[in-house]
C-alpha positions in Angstrom: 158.6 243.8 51.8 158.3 246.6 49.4 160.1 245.2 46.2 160.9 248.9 45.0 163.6 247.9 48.0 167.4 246.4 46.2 168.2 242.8 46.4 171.7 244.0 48.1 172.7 247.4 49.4 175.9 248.7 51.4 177.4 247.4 54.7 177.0 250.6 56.7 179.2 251.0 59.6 177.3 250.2 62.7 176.0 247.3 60.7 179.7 245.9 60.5 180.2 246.7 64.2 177.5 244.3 65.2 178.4 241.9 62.5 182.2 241.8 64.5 180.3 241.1 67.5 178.6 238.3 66.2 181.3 236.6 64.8 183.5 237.0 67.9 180.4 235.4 69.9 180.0 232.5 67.7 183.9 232.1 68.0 183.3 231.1 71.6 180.0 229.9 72.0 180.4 227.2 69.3 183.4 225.8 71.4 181.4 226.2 74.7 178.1 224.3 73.3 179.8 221.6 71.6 182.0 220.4 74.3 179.0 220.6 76.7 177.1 219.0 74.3 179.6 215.8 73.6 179.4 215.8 77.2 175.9 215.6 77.6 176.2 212.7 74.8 178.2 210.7 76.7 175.7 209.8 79.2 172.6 210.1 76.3 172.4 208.2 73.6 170.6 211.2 71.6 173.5 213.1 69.2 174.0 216.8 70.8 172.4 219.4 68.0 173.3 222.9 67.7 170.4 225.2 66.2 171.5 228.3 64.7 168.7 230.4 63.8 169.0 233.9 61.7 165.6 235.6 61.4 166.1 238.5 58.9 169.0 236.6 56.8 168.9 238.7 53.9 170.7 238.2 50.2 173.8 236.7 51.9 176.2 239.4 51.1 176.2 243.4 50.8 176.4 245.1 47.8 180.2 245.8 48.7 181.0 242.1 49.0 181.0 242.0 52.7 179.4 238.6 53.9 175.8 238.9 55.7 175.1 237.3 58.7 174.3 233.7 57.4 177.8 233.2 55.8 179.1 234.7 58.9 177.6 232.1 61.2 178.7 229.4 58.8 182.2 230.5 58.5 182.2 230.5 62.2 181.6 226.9 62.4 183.2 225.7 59.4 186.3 227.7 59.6 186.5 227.0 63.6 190.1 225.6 65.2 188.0 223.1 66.7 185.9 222.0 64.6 187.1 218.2 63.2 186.9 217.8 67.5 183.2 218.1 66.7 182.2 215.5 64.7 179.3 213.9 66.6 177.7 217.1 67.0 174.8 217.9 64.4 174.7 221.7 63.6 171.6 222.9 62.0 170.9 226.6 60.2 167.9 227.9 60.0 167.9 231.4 58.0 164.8 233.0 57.3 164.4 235.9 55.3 161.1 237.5 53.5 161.8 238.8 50.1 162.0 236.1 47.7 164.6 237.9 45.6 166.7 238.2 48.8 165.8 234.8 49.5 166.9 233.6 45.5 170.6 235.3 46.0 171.0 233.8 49.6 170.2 230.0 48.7 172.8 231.0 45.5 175.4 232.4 47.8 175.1 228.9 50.2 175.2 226.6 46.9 178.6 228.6 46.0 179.6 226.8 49.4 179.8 223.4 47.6 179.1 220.5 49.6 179.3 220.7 53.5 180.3 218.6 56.4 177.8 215.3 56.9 177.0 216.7 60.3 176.1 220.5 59.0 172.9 220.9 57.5 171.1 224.5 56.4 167.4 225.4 55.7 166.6 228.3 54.1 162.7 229.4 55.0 160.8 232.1 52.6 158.8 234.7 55.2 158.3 236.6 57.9 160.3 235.4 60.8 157.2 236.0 63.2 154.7 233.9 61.2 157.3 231.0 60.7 158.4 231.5 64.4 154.9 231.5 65.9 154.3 228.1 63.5 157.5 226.1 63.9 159.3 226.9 67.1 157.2 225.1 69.3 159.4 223.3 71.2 162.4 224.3 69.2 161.5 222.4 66.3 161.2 224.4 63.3 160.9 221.4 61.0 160.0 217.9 61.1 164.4 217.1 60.1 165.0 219.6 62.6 163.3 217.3 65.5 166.5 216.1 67.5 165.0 215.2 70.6 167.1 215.9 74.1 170.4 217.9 74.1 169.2 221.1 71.6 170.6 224.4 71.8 169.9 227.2 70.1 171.7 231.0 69.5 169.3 233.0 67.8 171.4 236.9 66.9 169.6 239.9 68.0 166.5 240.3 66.1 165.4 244.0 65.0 163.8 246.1 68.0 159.7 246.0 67.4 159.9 243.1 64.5 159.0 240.0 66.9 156.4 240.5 69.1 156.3 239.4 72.8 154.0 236.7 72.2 156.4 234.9 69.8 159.1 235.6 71.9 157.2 233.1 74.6 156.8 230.9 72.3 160.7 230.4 71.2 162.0 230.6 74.9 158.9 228.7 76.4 160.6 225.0 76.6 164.1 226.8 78.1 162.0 228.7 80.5 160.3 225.7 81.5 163.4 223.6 81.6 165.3 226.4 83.6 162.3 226.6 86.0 162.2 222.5 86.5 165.7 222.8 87.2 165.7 225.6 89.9 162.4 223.2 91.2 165.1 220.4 91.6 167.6 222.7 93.6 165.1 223.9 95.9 163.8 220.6 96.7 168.0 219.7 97.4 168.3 222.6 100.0 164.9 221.4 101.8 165.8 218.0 101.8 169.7 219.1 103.1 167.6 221.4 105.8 165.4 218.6 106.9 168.2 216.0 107.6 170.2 218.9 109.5 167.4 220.0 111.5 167.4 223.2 110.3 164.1 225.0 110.1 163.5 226.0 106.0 163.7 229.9 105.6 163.0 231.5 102.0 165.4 234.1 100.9 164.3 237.1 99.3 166.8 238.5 96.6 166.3 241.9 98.6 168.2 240.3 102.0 170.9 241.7 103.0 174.4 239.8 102.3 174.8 239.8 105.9 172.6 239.3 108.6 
């Protein structure tokens, strides 16, 4: 980061449009998660954790007093209609962010919070979110306090187009891919199983096969 850059600068407009976005997808997916998650909790005895992970977090705020990203997520979840419903959840923040001036003004801006909700915790990380994703995400645990076991989610906002390479990418969606493939591996072995006691012989389908035959 080139430190002739400024600490804050203006919220420009297609900046804000994504910010609106974001906060109007946290507004439902932080409902969605955490009911599936108390769900989940019911038959587990492992607390349901929500990871929230920003990778270019920034001061905190613009220039122009428009919150950044970070207090965005947080005032999603803290400022949510349901959120005393979700006590036994464990939200977790991550924000990561590689100037350490920006870095200085963020951890000020979440101090100015005051103290938060026993079940909310944040980490602020100093550098690059490709060296501290390519060291800590691996399975989703980005810290040793971050290690929650089963029932982990994670919403991660859109990262900057060329700033993460693929191979990083892998490595933060390798344990959902591998879950999501052990699951279709489960409802494959269902249909052969359901074919079997039926008598009907097992037939692949190719997503290319006409709706009807």
């Amino acid at each position: 980061m080139c430190m002739s850059e400024p600490v804050l600068w203006d919220l420009d407009a297609h900046t804000g449009a994504k910010h609106r976005v974001l906060r109007a997808y946290l507004d439902a997916w932080i409902s969605v998660m955490a009911q599936q998650g108390l769900k989940v909790h019911a038959r587990k005895s492992d607390a349901p954790r929500l990871l929230l992970v920003d990778g270019f977090a920034g001061p905190g705020r613009y220039a122009t007093g428009e919150q950044g990203s970070p207090l965005i997520m947080l005032d999603a979840l803290l400022s949510h209609s349901g959120f005393d419903r979700f006590g036994e959840v464990v939200f977790t923040f991550l924000f990561v962010e590689q100037d350490r001036r920006r870095v200085a003004r963020l951890r000020a801006e979440l101090a100015a919070l005051g103290d938060l909700p026993s079940n909310v915790s944040i980490f602020v990380e100093e550098g690059a979110f490709e060296t501290s994703a390519a060291g800590s995400l691996d399975p989703l645990s980005l810290h040793p306090d971050l290690d929650g076991g089963n029932g982990r989610s994670v919403f991660m906002p859109a990262l900057p187009a060329g700033m993460v390479s693929f191979t990083v990418l892998l490595v933060i969606l390798g344990d959902r891919l591998e879950r999501c493939q052990r699951q279709r591996t489960k409802r494959e072995d269902r249909r052969l199983q359901f074919l079997q006691a039926t008598g009907q012989p097992p037939r692949r389908r190719h997503r290319c096969d006409k709706k009807h035959e």
